[in-house]
N, C-alpha and C positions, 0 to 999 in steps of 0.2 A: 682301554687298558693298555697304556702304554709299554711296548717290547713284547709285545703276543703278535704270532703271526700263526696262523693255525690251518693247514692241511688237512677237510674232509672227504673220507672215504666213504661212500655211499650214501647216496642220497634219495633214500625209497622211505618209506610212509616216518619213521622215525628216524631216518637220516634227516629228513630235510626239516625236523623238528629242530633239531643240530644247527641245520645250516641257519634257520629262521634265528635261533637265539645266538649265534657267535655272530650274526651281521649286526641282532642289535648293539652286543657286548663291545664288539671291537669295529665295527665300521665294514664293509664289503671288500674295502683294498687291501685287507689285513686280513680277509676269507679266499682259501682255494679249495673248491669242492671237484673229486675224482670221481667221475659214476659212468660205466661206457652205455649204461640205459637208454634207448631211444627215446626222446622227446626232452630229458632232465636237462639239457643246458636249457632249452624256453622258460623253463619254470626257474630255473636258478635265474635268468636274467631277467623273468619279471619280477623277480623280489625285489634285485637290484645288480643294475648292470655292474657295479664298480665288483660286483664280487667274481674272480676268479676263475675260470671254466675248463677241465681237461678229461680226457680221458686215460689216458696216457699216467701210469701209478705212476715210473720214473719221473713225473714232469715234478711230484712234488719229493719225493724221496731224494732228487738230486738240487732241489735248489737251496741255495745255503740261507735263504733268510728267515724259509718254514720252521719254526723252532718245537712248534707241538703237533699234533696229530688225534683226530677223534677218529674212531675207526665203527664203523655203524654197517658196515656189511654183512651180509651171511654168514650166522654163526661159525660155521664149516669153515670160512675165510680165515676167523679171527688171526690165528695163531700165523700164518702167513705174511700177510701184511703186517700184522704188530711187532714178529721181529724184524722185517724189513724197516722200518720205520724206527724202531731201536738202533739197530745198526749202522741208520743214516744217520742218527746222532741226534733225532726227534723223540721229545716225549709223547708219553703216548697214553690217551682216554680210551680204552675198549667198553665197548657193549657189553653185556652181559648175555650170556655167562661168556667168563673171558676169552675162556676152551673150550672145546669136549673133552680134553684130558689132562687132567693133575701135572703127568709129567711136561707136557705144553707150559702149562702155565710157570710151573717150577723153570721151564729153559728161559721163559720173558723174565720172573724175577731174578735170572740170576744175571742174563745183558744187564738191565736196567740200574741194577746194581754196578755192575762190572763199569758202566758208563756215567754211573754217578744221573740218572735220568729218572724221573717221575713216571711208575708206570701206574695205571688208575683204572678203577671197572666203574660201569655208569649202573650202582646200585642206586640207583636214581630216589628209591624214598629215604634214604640214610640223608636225603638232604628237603624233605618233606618237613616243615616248619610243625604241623603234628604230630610227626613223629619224634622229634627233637625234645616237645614238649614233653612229650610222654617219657621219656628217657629221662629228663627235667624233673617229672614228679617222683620217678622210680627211686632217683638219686638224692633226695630230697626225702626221701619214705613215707610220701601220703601214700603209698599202696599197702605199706609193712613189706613183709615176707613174700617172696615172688610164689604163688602154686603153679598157677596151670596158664596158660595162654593160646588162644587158637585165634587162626588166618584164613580165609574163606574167598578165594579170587574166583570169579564164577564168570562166566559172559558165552553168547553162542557169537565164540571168537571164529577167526582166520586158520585154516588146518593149517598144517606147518607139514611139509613133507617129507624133512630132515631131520627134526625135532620133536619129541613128545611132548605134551600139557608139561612134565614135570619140570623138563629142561625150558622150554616157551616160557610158563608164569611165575615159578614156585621159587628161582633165586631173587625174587623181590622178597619175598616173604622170608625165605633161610635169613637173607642179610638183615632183617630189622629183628627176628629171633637174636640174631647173633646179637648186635649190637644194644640189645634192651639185656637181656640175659650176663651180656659180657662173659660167655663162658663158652665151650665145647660143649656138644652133645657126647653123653658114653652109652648113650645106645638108640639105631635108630630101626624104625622098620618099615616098608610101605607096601602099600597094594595098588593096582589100578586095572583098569580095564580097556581096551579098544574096543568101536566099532566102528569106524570109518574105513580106518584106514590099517592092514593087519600088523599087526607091531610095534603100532604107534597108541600108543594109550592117550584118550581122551578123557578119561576119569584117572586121576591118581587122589590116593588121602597117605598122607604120611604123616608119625608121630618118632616122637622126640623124647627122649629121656634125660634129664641134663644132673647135675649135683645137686645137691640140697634138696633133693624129692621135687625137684622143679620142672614138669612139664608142656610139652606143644603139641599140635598138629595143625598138621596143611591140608585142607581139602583144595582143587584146583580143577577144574572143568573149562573148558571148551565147549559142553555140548548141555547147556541149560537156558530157560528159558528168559533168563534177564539178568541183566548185571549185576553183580553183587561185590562189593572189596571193602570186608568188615575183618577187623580184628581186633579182639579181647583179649584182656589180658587181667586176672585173680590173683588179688593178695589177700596178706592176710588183715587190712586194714579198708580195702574196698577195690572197688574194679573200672577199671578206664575199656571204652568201647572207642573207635575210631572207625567211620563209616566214610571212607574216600569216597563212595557212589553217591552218597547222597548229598541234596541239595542245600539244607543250612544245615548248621548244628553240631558239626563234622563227629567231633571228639569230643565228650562227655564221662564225667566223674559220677560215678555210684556208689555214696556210703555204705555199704552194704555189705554183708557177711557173716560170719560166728564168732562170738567169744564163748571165754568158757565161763560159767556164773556157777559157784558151790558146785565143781564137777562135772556141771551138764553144759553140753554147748547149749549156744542162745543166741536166735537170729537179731541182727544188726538191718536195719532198713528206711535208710532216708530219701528224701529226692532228687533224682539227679540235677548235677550241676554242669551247664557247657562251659567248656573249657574251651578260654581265645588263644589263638596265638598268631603269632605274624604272617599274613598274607601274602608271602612271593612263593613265586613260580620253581618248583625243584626242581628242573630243568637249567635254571637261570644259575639258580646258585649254586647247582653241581659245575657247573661251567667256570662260574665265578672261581669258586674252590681249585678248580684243576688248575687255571690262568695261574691264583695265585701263589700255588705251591711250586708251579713252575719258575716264577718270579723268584720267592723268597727260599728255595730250596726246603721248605718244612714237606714231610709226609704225607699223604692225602687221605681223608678218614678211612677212603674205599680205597689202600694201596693194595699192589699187587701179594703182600700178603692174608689179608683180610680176602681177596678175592681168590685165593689157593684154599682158604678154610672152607667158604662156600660149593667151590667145585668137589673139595673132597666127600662133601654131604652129600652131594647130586651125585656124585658116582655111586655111593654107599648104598642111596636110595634108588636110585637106578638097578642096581646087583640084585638087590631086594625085588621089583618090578619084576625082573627072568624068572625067579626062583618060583616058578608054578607047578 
Protein backbone atom coordinates (compact mmCIF):
# COMPACT_ATOMS: atom_id res chain seq x y z
CA UNK A 1 0.00 0.00 0.00
CA UNK A 2 1.81 2.60 -1.34
CA UNK A 3 2.49 6.10 0.83
CA UNK A 4 1.72 4.24 4.40
CA UNK A 5 4.64 4.21 6.63
CA UNK A 6 3.44 3.10 9.93
CA UNK A 7 4.88 3.43 13.72
CA UNK A 8 4.00 0.50 16.09
CA UNK A 9 3.68 0.94 19.65
CA UNK A 10 3.69 -2.03 21.56
CA UNK A 11 4.33 -5.14 20.72
CA UNK A 12 3.14 -7.79 23.43
CA UNK A 13 0.62 -10.78 22.63
CA UNK A 14 -1.79 -8.39 20.30
CA UNK A 15 0.61 -5.77 19.51
CA UNK A 16 2.68 -8.03 17.60
CA UNK A 17 -0.61 -9.33 15.94
CA UNK A 18 -0.32 -5.59 14.47
CA UNK A 19 3.07 -5.94 13.81
CA UNK A 20 2.60 -9.59 11.94
CA UNK A 21 -0.33 -7.96 9.74
CA UNK A 22 1.22 -4.41 8.79
CA UNK A 23 4.52 -6.49 7.52
CA UNK A 24 2.33 -8.40 5.39
CA UNK A 25 0.19 -5.30 4.28
CA UNK A 26 2.93 -2.91 3.67
CA UNK A 27 6.25 -4.73 3.52
CA UNK A 28 8.87 -4.60 6.84
CA UNK A 29 10.76 -1.23 5.54
CA UNK A 30 7.62 0.66 5.76
CA UNK A 31 7.19 -1.13 9.62
CA UNK A 32 8.77 0.56 12.79
CA UNK A 33 7.66 -1.22 15.84
CA UNK A 34 8.56 0.78 19.57
CA UNK A 35 8.31 -1.77 22.59
CA UNK A 36 11.28 -1.32 25.42
CA UNK A 37 10.28 -5.21 26.43
CA UNK A 38 13.17 -7.38 26.89
CA UNK A 39 13.56 -10.08 24.30
CA UNK A 40 10.89 -8.16 21.45
CA UNK A 41 13.41 -6.87 19.03
CA UNK A 42 14.33 -11.10 18.52
CA UNK A 43 10.94 -11.71 17.70
CA UNK A 44 10.37 -8.67 15.61
CA UNK A 45 13.47 -9.66 13.70
CA UNK A 46 12.49 -13.03 13.22
CA UNK A 47 9.52 -12.15 11.42
CA UNK A 48 11.60 -9.99 9.41
CA UNK A 49 14.61 -8.21 9.70
CA UNK A 50 13.78 -5.35 7.01
CA UNK A 51 11.08 -4.30 9.81
CA UNK A 52 12.27 -1.46 11.91
CA UNK A 53 13.42 -1.77 15.65
CA UNK A 54 13.44 0.86 18.63
CA UNK A 55 12.82 1.49 21.74
CA UNK A 56 13.23 4.98 22.05
CA UNK A 57 8.93 6.58 21.48
CA UNK A 58 10.88 9.77 20.15
CA UNK A 59 12.77 7.59 17.52
CA UNK A 60 9.18 7.45 15.70
CA UNK A 61 7.27 10.58 16.94
CA UNK A 62 10.21 12.66 15.29
CA UNK A 63 10.82 11.06 12.08
CA UNK A 64 8.98 12.80 9.31
CA UNK A 65 8.25 9.90 7.04
CA UNK A 66 6.00 7.83 9.91
CA UNK A 67 2.79 9.14 8.60
CA UNK A 68 0.33 6.74 10.79
CA UNK A 69 0.57 5.16 14.12
CA UNK A 70 -1.24 1.89 15.79
CA UNK A 71 -0.87 2.34 19.38
CA UNK A 72 -1.35 -1.47 21.13
CA UNK A 73 0.06 -0.50 24.64
CA UNK A 74 -1.46 -0.67 27.96
CA UNK A 75 -4.65 0.70 28.09
CA UNK A 76 -3.48 3.13 30.87
CA UNK A 77 -0.93 4.45 28.10
CA UNK A 78 -3.43 4.99 25.45
CA UNK A 79 -4.11 8.56 25.88
CA UNK A 80 -0.44 9.49 26.13
CA UNK A 81 1.06 8.28 23.43
CA UNK A 82 -1.86 8.94 21.07
CA UNK A 83 -1.75 12.63 21.70
CA UNK A 84 1.83 12.47 21.30
CA UNK A 85 1.58 10.86 18.18
CA UNK A 86 -1.27 13.48 17.11
CA UNK A 87 0.81 16.12 17.81
CA UNK A 88 3.59 14.82 15.79
CA UNK A 89 1.34 15.14 13.03
CA UNK A 90 0.70 11.07 12.84
CA UNK A 91 -2.45 9.47 12.45
CA UNK A 92 -3.43 7.46 14.82
CA UNK A 93 -5.12 3.51 15.23
CA UNK A 94 -5.69 3.10 19.15
CA UNK A 95 -6.61 -0.19 20.89
CA UNK A 96 -9.52 -0.40 22.47
CA UNK A 97 -10.92 1.06 24.66
CA UNK A 98 -9.28 4.34 23.48
CA UNK A 99 -9.19 5.81 27.16
CA UNK A 100 -10.24 5.32 30.61
CA UNK A 101 -11.79 8.61 30.18
CA UNK A 102 -14.44 10.25 27.95
CA UNK A 103 -12.72 13.61 28.63
CA UNK A 104 -9.38 11.74 27.21
CA UNK A 105 -10.85 10.83 24.36
CA UNK A 106 -13.00 14.09 23.74
CA UNK A 107 -9.08 16.01 24.04
CA UNK A 108 -7.75 13.09 20.94
CA UNK A 109 -10.97 14.11 18.93
CA UNK A 110 -10.57 17.39 19.26
CA UNK A 111 -6.21 17.54 18.03
CA UNK A 112 -7.12 15.21 15.44
CA UNK A 113 -9.65 17.37 14.13
CA UNK A 114 -7.73 20.46 14.81
CA UNK A 115 -4.81 18.62 12.57
CA UNK A 116 -7.10 17.56 9.87
CA UNK A 117 -5.65 13.67 11.03
CA UNK A 118 -7.44 10.25 11.17
CA UNK A 119 -8.03 9.20 14.71
CA UNK A 120 -9.34 5.33 14.86
CA UNK A 121 -10.24 2.65 17.73
CA UNK A 122 -9.37 -1.08 16.72
CA UNK A 123 -13.08 -2.16 17.36
CA UNK A 124 -11.81 -5.00 15.52
CA UNK A 125 -15.21 -7.01 14.86
CA UNK A 126 -16.92 -3.80 13.19
CA UNK A 127 -14.56 -5.19 10.59
CA UNK A 128 -15.52 -9.01 11.11
CA UNK A 129 -17.04 -10.08 7.52
CA UNK A 130 -20.11 -11.80 9.84
CA UNK A 131 -20.76 -9.08 11.39
CA UNK A 132 -21.02 -6.93 8.40
CA UNK A 133 -23.28 -9.63 7.11
CA UNK A 134 -25.42 -9.36 9.83
CA UNK A 135 -25.80 -5.56 9.63
CA UNK A 136 -26.47 -6.70 5.74
CA UNK A 137 -29.52 -8.69 6.65
CA UNK A 138 -30.72 -6.12 9.28
CA UNK A 139 -30.64 -3.39 6.50
CA UNK A 140 -32.06 -5.41 4.09
CA UNK A 141 -35.13 -6.54 6.92
CA UNK A 142 -34.88 -10.30 6.81
CA UNK A 143 -35.01 -9.86 10.66
CA UNK A 144 -38.26 -7.29 10.57
CA UNK A 145 -38.43 -5.22 13.73
CA UNK A 146 -35.18 -5.31 15.94
CA UNK A 147 -36.33 -6.78 19.81
CA UNK A 148 -33.84 -7.98 21.81
CA UNK A 149 -30.13 -9.10 21.19
CA UNK A 150 -27.53 -10.52 23.54
CA UNK A 151 -23.44 -11.04 23.47
CA UNK A 152 -21.97 -13.68 25.58
CA UNK A 153 -17.79 -13.41 25.61
CA UNK A 154 -16.86 -16.12 28.08
CA UNK A 155 -13.13 -17.76 28.32
CA UNK A 156 -10.97 -18.61 31.60
CA UNK A 157 -8.90 -15.50 30.16
CA UNK A 158 -5.70 -13.38 31.35
CA UNK A 159 -6.52 -11.25 34.72
CA UNK A 160 -5.88 -7.84 33.82
CA UNK A 161 -4.52 -5.95 36.93
CA UNK A 162 -5.58 -2.42 35.72
CA UNK A 163 -8.63 -3.36 34.06
CA UNK A 164 -11.88 -5.16 34.91
CA UNK A 165 -13.69 -7.96 32.56
CA UNK A 166 -15.94 -4.88 31.63
CA UNK A 167 -13.36 -2.67 30.32
CA UNK A 168 -10.90 -5.96 29.10
CA UNK A 169 -13.97 -7.78 26.81
CA UNK A 170 -17.24 -5.92 26.65
CA UNK A 171 -16.20 -2.77 24.23
CA UNK A 172 -16.25 -5.46 21.43
CA UNK A 173 -19.58 -6.23 22.07
CA UNK A 174 -20.97 -2.28 22.97
CA UNK A 175 -19.39 -1.56 19.39
CA UNK A 176 -21.18 -4.24 17.19
CA UNK A 177 -24.67 -3.28 19.61
CA UNK A 178 -23.95 0.19 18.48
CA UNK A 179 -23.30 -0.32 15.02
CA UNK A 180 -26.19 -3.23 14.24
CA UNK A 181 -28.74 -0.94 16.39
CA UNK A 182 -27.39 2.35 14.75
CA UNK A 183 -28.71 4.03 17.90
CA UNK A 184 -27.93 5.20 21.53
CA UNK A 185 -28.63 3.37 24.42
CA UNK A 186 -31.41 5.61 26.98
CA UNK A 187 -30.80 3.46 29.57
CA UNK A 188 -28.27 1.23 30.90
CA UNK A 189 -27.56 -0.89 34.03
CA UNK A 190 -25.03 -3.41 35.21
CA UNK A 191 -23.85 -5.65 37.79
CA UNK A 192 -20.64 -7.74 38.33
CA UNK A 193 -18.76 -9.37 40.82
CA UNK A 194 -15.02 -10.03 41.74
CA UNK A 195 -13.08 -12.73 43.20
CA UNK A 196 -9.63 -12.72 42.32
CA UNK A 197 -8.68 -9.81 42.53
CA UNK A 198 -10.70 -7.11 45.11
CA UNK A 199 -12.09 -4.37 42.69
CA UNK A 200 -11.61 -5.90 39.77
CA UNK A 201 -14.82 -7.74 38.73
CA UNK A 202 -14.46 -10.81 36.87
CA UNK A 203 -18.17 -11.45 36.25
CA UNK A 204 -20.03 -8.36 34.93
CA UNK A 205 -23.83 -8.86 32.82
CA UNK A 206 -25.06 -5.56 31.62
CA UNK A 207 -28.26 -4.56 29.76
CA UNK A 208 -29.30 -1.97 27.42
CA UNK A 209 -32.40 -0.21 26.77
CA UNK A 210 -32.43 1.41 23.41
CA UNK A 211 -35.62 3.30 21.39
CA UNK A 212 -38.24 1.32 19.69
CA UNK A 213 -38.59 -1.16 22.84
CA UNK A 214 -35.23 -2.50 21.43
CA UNK A 215 -33.22 -4.40 23.84
CA UNK A 216 -29.36 -5.94 24.80
CA UNK A 217 -27.15 -7.43 27.22
CA UNK A 218 -23.58 -8.29 27.77
CA UNK A 219 -22.71 -11.12 29.83
CA UNK A 220 -18.67 -11.17 30.04
CA UNK A 221 -16.50 -13.53 32.18
CA UNK A 222 -13.04 -14.21 32.58
CA UNK A 223 -13.49 -16.94 35.05
CA UNK A 224 -15.44 -19.80 33.16
CA UNK A 225 -14.91 -23.04 32.15
CA UNK A 226 -14.46 -22.68 28.25
CA UNK A 227 -14.75 -20.31 25.49
CA UNK A 228 -17.76 -19.06 24.50
CA UNK A 229 -18.36 -15.69 21.84
CA UNK A 230 -21.97 -16.13 20.84
CA UNK A 231 -24.35 -13.43 19.94
CA UNK A 232 -28.11 -13.23 18.94
CA UNK A 233 -29.91 -10.99 17.92
CA UNK A 234 -34.51 -11.18 17.69
CA UNK A 235 -36.68 -9.78 15.23
CA UNK A 236 -39.69 -9.64 14.46
CA UNK A 237 -39.19 -11.72 11.28
CA UNK A 238 -36.59 -14.39 12.61
CA UNK A 239 -33.33 -14.53 14.52
CA UNK A 240 -29.40 -14.48 13.38
CA UNK A 241 -27.03 -16.30 15.93
CA UNK A 242 -23.18 -15.78 15.24
CA UNK A 243 -21.00 -18.16 17.20
CA UNK A 244 -17.18 -16.63 16.59
CA UNK A 245 -15.94 -19.78 18.82
CA UNK A 246 -17.07 -22.26 17.04
CA UNK A 247 -15.60 -24.40 14.39
CA UNK A 248 -18.01 -24.34 11.04
CA UNK A 249 -21.17 -22.90 10.65
CA UNK A 250 -20.18 -19.40 12.26
CA UNK A 251 -23.51 -17.38 11.71
CA UNK A 252 -26.86 -18.81 11.01
CA UNK A 253 -30.49 -17.52 10.12
CA UNK A 254 -33.63 -18.90 12.03
CA UNK A 255 -37.13 -18.53 10.63
CA UNK A 256 -38.64 -18.42 13.58
CA UNK A 257 -40.84 -16.37 15.79
CA UNK A 258 -44.60 -15.10 16.38
CA UNK A 259 -47.19 -13.55 14.30
CA UNK A 260 -50.41 -12.59 15.23
CA UNK A 261 -53.21 -15.12 13.56
CA UNK A 262 -57.10 -13.76 14.37
CA UNK A 263 -55.56 -12.02 17.56
CA UNK A 264 -53.57 -14.67 18.98
CA UNK A 265 -49.83 -14.81 18.58
CA UNK A 266 -48.71 -17.96 16.64
CA UNK A 267 -45.29 -19.56 16.54
CA UNK A 268 -43.32 -19.34 13.23
CA UNK A 269 -40.46 -22.33 13.05
CA UNK A 270 -38.25 -23.34 10.23
CA UNK A 271 -34.82 -24.73 9.81
CA UNK A 272 -31.99 -22.91 10.22
CA UNK A 273 -30.15 -21.63 7.29
CA UNK A 274 -26.02 -20.87 7.47
CA UNK A 275 -25.30 -18.00 6.40
CA UNK A 276 -21.81 -17.40 4.14
CA UNK A 277 -19.98 -14.65 4.02
CA UNK A 278 -16.32 -13.52 3.01
CA UNK A 279 -13.46 -15.03 4.68
CA UNK A 280 -10.68 -12.38 5.64
CA UNK A 281 -9.01 -11.78 8.43
CA UNK A 282 -10.65 -8.53 10.68
CA UNK A 283 -7.42 -7.88 11.69
CA UNK A 284 -6.33 -7.49 7.99
CA UNK A 285 -9.11 -5.40 6.94
CA UNK A 286 -9.24 -3.08 9.94
CA UNK A 287 -5.71 -2.19 9.00
CA UNK A 288 -6.60 -2.04 5.40
CA UNK A 289 -9.46 0.53 6.49
CA UNK A 290 -7.24 2.73 8.57
CA UNK A 291 -4.28 2.64 5.54
CA UNK A 292 -6.84 3.69 3.45
CA UNK A 293 -8.69 6.56 5.19
CA UNK A 294 -5.50 7.80 5.80
CA UNK A 295 -4.72 7.87 2.08
CA UNK A 296 -8.09 9.15 0.81
CA UNK A 297 -8.99 11.46 3.78
CA UNK A 298 -12.63 9.55 4.16
CA UNK A 299 -13.63 8.86 8.11
CA UNK A 300 -12.99 5.58 9.48
CA UNK A 301 -16.10 3.37 10.51
CA UNK A 302 -14.55 3.14 14.12
CA UNK A 303 -13.52 7.06 14.24
CA UNK A 304 -12.78 8.74 17.06
CA UNK A 305 -16.20 9.54 17.46
CA UNK A 306 -17.87 6.36 17.28
CA UNK A 307 -15.24 5.55 19.88
CA UNK A 308 -16.31 8.45 22.41
CA UNK A 309 -19.97 6.86 22.28
CA UNK A 310 -18.49 3.46 23.47
CA UNK A 311 -16.29 4.94 26.25
CA UNK A 312 -19.23 6.81 27.39
CA UNK A 313 -21.16 3.41 27.87
CA UNK A 314 -18.18 1.88 29.78
CA UNK A 315 -18.13 4.72 32.08
CA UNK A 316 -22.13 4.69 32.57
CA UNK A 317 -21.66 0.91 33.20
CA UNK A 318 -18.75 1.07 35.23
CA UNK A 319 -20.84 3.93 37.78
CA UNK A 320 -23.33 1.27 37.87
CA UNK A 321 -20.57 -1.64 38.92
CA UNK A 322 -19.69 1.00 42.40
CA UNK A 323 -23.16 1.51 43.08
CA UNK A 324 -23.32 -1.75 45.74
Amino acid sequence: MEGIKVGIFGAGRWGMNHVRTANKILGGENVTVCDPSPGIELKIKELNPEINFTVNPDDVFNDSLINCTIIATPVETHFNVAIRALESGKHALVEKPITLHAQEAEKLNSVATDKGLRLMVGHVLLFHPAVIKMKQMINEGDLGVLQYMYSHRLNLGTIRKEENILWSFAPHDISVIQYLADSNPISISAKGADFIRSEIEDVTLTTFTYPNNFHAHIFVSWLHPFKEQRMVIIGTKGMLVFEDSAVNDKLKFFKKGFMEVDGEPEKFDEEAIVVGYENKAPLEEEQRHFFECVLNGNEARTNGVHALEVLKILEEAQHCLKQK
